[in-house]
C-alpha positions in Angstrom: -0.8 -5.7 -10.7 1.8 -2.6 -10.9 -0.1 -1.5 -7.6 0.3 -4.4 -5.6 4.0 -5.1 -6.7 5.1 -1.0 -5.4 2.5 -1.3 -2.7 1.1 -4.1 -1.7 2.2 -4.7 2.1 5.4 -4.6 4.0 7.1 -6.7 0.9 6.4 -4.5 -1.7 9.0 -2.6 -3.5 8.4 0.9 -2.5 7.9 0.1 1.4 11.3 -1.6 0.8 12.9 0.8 -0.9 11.5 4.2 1.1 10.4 3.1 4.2 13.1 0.1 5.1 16.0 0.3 3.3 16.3 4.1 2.6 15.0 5.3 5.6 13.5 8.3 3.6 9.0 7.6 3.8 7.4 6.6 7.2 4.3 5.9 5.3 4.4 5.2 1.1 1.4 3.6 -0.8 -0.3 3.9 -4.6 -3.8 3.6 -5.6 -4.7 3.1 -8.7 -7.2 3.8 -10.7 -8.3 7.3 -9.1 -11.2 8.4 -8.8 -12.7 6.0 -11.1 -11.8 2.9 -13.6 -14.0 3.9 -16.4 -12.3 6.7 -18.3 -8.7 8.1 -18.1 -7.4 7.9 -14.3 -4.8 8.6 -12.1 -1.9 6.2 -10.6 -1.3 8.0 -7.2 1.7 7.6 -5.1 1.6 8.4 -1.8 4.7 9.4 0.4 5.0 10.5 4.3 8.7 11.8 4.7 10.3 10.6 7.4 11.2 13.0 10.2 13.8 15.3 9.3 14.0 14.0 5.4 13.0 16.5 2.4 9.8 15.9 0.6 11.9 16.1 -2.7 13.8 13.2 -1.7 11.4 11.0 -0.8 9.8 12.0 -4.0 13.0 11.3 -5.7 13.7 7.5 -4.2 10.1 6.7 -5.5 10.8 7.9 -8.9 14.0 6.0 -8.9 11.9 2.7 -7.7 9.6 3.5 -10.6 11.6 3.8 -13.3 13.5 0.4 -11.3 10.2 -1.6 -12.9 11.3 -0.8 -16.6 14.4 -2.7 -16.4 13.9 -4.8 -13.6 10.5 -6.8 -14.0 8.3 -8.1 -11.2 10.2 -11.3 -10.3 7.5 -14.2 -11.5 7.4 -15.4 -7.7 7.1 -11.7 -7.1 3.7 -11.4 -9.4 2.2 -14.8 -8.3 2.0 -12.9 -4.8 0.1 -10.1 -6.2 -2.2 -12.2 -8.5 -3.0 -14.4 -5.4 -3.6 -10.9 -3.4 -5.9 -9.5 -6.3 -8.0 -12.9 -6.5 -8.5 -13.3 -2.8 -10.1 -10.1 -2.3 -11.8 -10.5 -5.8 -13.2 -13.5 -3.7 -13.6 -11.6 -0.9 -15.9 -9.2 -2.4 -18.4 -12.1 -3.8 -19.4 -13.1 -0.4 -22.2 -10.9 0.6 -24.9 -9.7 -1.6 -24.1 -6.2 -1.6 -20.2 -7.4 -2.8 -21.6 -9.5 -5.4 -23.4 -6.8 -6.6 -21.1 -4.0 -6.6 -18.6 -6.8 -8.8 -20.9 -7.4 -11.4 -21.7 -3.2 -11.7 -18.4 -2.9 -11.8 -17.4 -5.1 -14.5 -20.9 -4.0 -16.2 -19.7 -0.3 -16.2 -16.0 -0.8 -16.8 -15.8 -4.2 -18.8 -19.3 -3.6 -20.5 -20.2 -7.0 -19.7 -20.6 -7.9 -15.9 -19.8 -11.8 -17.4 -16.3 -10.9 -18.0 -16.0 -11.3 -13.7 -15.6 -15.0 -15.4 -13.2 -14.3 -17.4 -10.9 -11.6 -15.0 -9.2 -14.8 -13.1 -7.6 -16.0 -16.6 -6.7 -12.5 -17.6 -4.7 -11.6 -14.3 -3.5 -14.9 -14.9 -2.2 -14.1 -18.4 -0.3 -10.7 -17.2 3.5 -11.0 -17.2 6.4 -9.4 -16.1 7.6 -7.9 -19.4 3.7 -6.6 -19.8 4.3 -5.0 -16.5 7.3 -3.5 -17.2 6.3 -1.7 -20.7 3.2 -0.7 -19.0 4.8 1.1 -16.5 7.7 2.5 -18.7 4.4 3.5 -21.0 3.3 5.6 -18.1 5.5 6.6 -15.7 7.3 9.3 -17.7 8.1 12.9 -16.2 5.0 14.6 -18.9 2.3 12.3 -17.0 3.8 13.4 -13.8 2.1 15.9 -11.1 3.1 16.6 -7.7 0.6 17.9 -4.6 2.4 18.7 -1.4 -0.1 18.5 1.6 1.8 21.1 4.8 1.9 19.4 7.7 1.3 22.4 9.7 4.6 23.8 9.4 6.9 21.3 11.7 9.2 21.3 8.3 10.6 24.3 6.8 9.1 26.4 3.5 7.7 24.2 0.9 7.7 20.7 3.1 4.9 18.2 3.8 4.1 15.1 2.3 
């Protein structure tokens, strides 16, 4: 839910924030649950400068728009729009054989029961936007934080990229 609300299309908070408001990210998206769901994983944000702008502030106007979710919650019409988003392609998935069956390994592997792709609709349901907002104050903190910088081939000066 955290992922769709930063990322999820040209509405989202962080393409807002970076990319239309602040002018700072070209590009900015998050993927979550890197590389897999089943044990510990990563949250990752993704950030394209915009031409001319430092990595570190780009990196710093996403950090600020994290740590915007622990006092400012998703707005409930806000969440709706990413539940819908999450069911629809849940939906999606089930329509060929091969999506059905990649669901119910996944919830198999990572729910240990590939019945609980029953019961995911009325969970998503049940999240809320102070349970998003703890679980994002629970994990985004500086000591969970690590930063790659990919060169671009050296348009930008010393230490820039994305």
């Amino acid at each position: 839910v955290i992922d769709g609300v930063l990322s999820g299309g040209r509405s989202s908070r962080l393409w807002r924030a970076l990319v239309e408001e602040g002018k700072v990210a070209s590009e900015v998206y998050t993927v979550n649950g890197s590389p897999g769901a089943r044990f510990e994983n990563l949250f990752c944000v993704f950030i394209e400068p915009a031409q001319g702008v430092p990595v570190m502030t780009a990196v710093e106007a996403a950090r600020k728009e994290l740590a915007a979710l622990f006092s400012n919650p998703p707005r409930p019409e806000e969440l709706e729009r990413v539940k819908k988003a999450i069911l629809a392609d849940s939906v999606r998935g089930l329509v060929s054989d091969v999506g059905l069956a990649r669901k119910l390994s996944y919830f198999e592997t990572v729910a240990g029961d590939w019945r609980y792709i029953e019961r995911h609709p009325e969970v998503l349901a049940s999240i809320t936007p102070e349970e998003a907002a703890r679980t994002a104050k629970a994990y985004f903190t500086p000591s969970n934080e690590t930063l790659a910088f990919i060169p671009d081939g050296g348009e930008r000066g010393e230490g820039e990229g994305r």
